[in-house]
Structure formats: C-alpha cells, structure tokens
C-alpha positions as CSV (number, residue, x, y, z in Angstrom):
1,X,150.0,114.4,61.9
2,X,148.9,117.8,63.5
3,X,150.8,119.8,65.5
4,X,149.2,122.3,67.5
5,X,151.9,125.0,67.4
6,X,150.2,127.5,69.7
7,X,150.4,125.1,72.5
8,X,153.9,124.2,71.5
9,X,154.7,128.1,72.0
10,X,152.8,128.2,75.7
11,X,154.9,125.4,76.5
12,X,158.5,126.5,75.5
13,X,157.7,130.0,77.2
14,X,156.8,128.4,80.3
15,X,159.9,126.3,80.3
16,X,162.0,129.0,79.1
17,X,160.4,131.4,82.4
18,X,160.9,128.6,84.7
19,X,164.2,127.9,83.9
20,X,165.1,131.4,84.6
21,X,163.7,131.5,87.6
22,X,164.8,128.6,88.5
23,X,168.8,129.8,87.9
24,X,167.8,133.2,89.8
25,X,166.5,131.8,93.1
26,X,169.6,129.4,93.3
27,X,172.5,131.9,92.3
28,X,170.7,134.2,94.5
29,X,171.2,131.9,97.1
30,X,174.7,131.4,96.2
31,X,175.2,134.8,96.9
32,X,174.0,134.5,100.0
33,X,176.1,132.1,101.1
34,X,178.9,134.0,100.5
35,X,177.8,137.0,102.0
36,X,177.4,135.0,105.3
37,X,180.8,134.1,104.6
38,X,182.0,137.7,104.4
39,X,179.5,139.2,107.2
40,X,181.3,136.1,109.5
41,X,184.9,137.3,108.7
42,X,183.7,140.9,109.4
43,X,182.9,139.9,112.7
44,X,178.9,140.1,112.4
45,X,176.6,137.4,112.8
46,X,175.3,136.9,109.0
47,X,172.1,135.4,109.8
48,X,170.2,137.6,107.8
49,X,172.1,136.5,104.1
50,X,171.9,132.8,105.6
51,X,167.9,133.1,106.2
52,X,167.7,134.9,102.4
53,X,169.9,131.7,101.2
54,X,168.0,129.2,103.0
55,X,164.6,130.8,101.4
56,X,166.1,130.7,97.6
57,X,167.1,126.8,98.3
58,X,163.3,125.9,99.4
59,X,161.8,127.9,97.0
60,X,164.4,126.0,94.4
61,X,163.6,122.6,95.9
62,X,160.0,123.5,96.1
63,X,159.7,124.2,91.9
64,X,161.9,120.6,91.2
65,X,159.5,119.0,93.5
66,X,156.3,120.2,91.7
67,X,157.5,119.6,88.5
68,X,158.6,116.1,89.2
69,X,154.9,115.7,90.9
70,X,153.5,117.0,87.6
71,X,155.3,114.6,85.0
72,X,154.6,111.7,87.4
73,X,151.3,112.1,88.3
C-alpha cells in the first residue's frame, strides 16, 4: 500500500484552515450578539452588531453546507 503523503499534507492544511475559520466566523458572531445586547441596554438600537452576527452565522452555515454537499455528492 502507497500512501501519497503530499496529498495527505494538502488535506490536513485545508482542514486545519477551515476549521479555523470556521471557529472565527462563529465566535465573531457570538460577539456580536452580545454587543447587540450591550448597545440595547445602552439605549441604542444595535442593529449594526446584529447585521455583523447575522453575516458570520450565514457565512458559518454556508461552509457546513458546502462541505456536506462535497462528501455527499
């Protein structure tokens, strides 16, 4: 058995940049969900952190969904 361990590299730095990606987008969302939070008690409207969240949690469902297409297809 032959195992081609140049592709076996591409595919663990892939995974490894995906992943933290992945974790950025969502605790960057997070953080935007509790800056809403603050900006409401403040008194402001906190649309703005809510939009950024909202973008982090689509971009977040968006990879999972690829990558699901990708093993199934």
């Amino acid at each position: 058995m032959h195992i081609n361990w140049g592709s076996l590299g591409i595919v663990f730095v892939v995974a490894l940049a995906s992943v933290v990606v992945l974790a950025s987008l969502f605790s960057f969302g997070v953080v935007g969900l509790s800056q809403r939070e603050s900006a409401r008690e403040s008194g402001a409207s906190g649309t703005g952190p809510l939009a950024g969240a909202v973008v982090c949690f689509a971009a977040c469902a968006a990879i999972v969904g690829y990558g699901i297409y990708l093993i199934v297809a």
